[in-house]
C-alpha positions as CSV (number, residue, x, y, z in Angstrom):
1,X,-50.1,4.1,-13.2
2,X,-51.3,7.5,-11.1
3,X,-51.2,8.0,-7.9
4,X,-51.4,10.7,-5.5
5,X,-48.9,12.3,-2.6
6,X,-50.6,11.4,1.2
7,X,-49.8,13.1,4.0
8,X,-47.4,11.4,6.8
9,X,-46.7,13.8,9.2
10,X,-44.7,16.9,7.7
11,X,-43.2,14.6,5.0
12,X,-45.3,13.1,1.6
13,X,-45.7,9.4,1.0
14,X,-46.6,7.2,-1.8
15,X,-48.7,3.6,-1.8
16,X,-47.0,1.5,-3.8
17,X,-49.2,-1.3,-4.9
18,X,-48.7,-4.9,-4.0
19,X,-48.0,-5.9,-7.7
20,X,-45.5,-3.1,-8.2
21,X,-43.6,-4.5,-5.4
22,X,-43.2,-8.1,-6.1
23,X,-42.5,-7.5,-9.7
24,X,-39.2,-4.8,-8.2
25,X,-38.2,-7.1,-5.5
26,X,-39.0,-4.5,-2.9
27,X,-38.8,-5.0,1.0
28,X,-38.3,-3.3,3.7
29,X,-35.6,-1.1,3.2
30,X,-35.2,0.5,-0.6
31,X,-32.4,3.1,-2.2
32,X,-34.1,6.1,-2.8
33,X,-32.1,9.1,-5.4
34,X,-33.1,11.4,-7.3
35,X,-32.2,11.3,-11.6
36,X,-33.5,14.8,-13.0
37,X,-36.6,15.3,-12.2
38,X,-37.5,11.4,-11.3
39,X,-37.5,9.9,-7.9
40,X,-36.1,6.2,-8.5
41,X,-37.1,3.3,-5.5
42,X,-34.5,0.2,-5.7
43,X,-34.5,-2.6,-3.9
44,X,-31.4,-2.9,-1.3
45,X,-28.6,-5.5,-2.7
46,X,-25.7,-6.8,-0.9
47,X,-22.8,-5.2,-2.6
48,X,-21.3,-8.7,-3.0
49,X,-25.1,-10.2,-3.9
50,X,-24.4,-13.4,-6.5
51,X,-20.9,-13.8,-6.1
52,X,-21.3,-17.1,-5.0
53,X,-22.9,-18.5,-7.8
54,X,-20.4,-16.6,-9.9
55,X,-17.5,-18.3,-8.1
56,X,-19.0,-21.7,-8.5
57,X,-19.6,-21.2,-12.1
58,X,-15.8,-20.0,-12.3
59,X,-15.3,-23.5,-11.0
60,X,-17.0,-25.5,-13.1
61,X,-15.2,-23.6,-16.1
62,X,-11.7,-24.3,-14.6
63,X,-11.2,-20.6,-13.9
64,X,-10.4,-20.3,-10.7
65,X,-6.9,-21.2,-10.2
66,X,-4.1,-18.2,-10.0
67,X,-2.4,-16.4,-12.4
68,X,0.5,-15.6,-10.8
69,X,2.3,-19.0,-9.9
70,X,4.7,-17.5,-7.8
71,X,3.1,-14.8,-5.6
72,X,5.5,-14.9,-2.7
73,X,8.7,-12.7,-2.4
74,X,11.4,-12.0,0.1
75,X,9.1,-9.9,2.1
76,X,6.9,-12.3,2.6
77,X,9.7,-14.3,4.6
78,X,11.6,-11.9,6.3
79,X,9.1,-8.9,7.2
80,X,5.6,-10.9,7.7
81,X,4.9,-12.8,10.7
82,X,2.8,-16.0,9.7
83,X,0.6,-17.6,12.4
């Protein structure tokens, strides 16, 4: 697809077509950066997007217990103060 730089005020812009943006998962606020000579447009994502479904499936797979049976030491009794 070709399109052309518009004007917006001293800046350039870019229409980005209706199709283009439901197929990215674009909304209101994007990552813009620059890769050599390419400008790339991604949709925003919570740094933590999906975990939940990861922790559930973790679950379900019995995978979620600890590794460490024991994690408590002598520290944890004498320095820290539990509430």
């Amino acid at each position: 697809m070709i399109t052309q730089l518009i004007k917006v005020g001293n800046s350039r812009g870019v229409r980005i077509p209706k199709p283009l943006i439901q197929e990215t998962g674009l909304t209101e606020d994007v990552a813009i950066r620059v890769e050599g000579e390419s400008i790339i447009i991604s949709p925003i994502r919570s740094a933590r997007s999906g975990w939940g479904d990861v922790f559930k499936k973790m679950h379900e797979n019995n995978d979620d217990v600890l590794i460490d049976k024991n994690i408590r030491s002598s520290w944890d009794d004498q320095e820290w103060e539990w509430k």
